[in-house]
N, C-alpha and C positions, 0 to 999 in steps of 0.2 A: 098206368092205372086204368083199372077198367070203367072206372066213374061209375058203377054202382053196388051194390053187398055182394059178396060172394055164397054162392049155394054152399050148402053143405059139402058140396062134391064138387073139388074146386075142380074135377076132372070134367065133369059136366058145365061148369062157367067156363071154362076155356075153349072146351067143342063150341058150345055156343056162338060166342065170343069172336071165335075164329071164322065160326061158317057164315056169320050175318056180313063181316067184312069182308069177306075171301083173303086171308093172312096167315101165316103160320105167328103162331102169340106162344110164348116162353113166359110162364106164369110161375115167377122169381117164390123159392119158397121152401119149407120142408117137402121134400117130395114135389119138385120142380113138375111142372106137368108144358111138355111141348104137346101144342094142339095144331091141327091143320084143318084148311076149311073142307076138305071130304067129311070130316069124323073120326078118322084117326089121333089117335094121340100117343102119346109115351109119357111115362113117370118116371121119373128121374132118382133114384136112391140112392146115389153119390153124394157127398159133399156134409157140411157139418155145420154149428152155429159161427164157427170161425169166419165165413163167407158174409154175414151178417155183417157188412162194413162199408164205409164207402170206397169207390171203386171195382166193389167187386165185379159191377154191372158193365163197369166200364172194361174191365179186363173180360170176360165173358162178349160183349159185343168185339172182343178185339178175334178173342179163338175163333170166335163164329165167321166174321169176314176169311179168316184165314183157312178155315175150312170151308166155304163157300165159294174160294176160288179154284179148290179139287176134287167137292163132289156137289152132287145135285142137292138142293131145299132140303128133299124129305129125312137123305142122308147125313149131311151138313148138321144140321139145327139140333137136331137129335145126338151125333157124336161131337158137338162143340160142349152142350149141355154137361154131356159124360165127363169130358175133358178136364173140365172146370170144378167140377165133381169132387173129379180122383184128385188131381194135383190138392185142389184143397183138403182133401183127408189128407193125403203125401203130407201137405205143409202142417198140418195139426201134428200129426203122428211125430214127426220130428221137431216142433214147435210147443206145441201146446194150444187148443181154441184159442185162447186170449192170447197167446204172445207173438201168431203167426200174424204175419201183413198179410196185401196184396201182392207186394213183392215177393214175398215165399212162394206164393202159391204159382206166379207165374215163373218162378225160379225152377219147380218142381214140375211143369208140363213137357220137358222131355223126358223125363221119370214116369211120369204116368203116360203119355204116347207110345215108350217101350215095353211097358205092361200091355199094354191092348194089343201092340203088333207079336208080342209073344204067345197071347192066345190065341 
């Protein structure tokens, strides 16, 4: 939580947010926004209201660790985000918003890891 209102431009509360701490901040949401404390960021337009659930966060800190151990931050953080993304569309698509788990969606991330390494 970032303990205060969000700007209009959750893009610009997350630069902020990030550059005051020196942190990269993953700003959970429609249009995820990974922020890094240069001013960099990325927006995220993977994923669906299906992710709207508890554990998601928790599955999401898990790809992230996991991509963190083979590529650097700026890399990492930004393709964990995606990750988590796609496999959640994946698990909707074949699921339905409301019927997919967390377990779908982590069921579905070699499905979406062979999309990405195919493009």
């Amino acid at each position: 939580c970032l303990g205060r209102e969000i700007s209009p431009s959750r893009a610009e509360a997350a630069c902020r947010y990030a550059a005051e701490r020196r942190c990269i901040l993953v700003l959970k949401g429609a249009d995820t926004v990974v922020a890094f404390p240069d001013g960099t960021y990325y927006v995220n337009r993977t994923g669906n209201p299906g992710l709207a659930r508890g554990g998601s966060g928790d599955a999401l800190t898990g790809i992230m660790g996991a991509m963190l151990c083979q590529f650097p931050p700026e890399k990492a953080v930004p393709l964990a985000v995606f990750l988590h993304g796609l496999a959640g569309d994946l698990a909707a698509e074949a699921r339905g918003e409301y019927g997919m788990t967390i377990t779908d969606v982590i069921d579905f991330l070699p499905e979406a890891m062979k999309l990405i390494m195919e493009e």
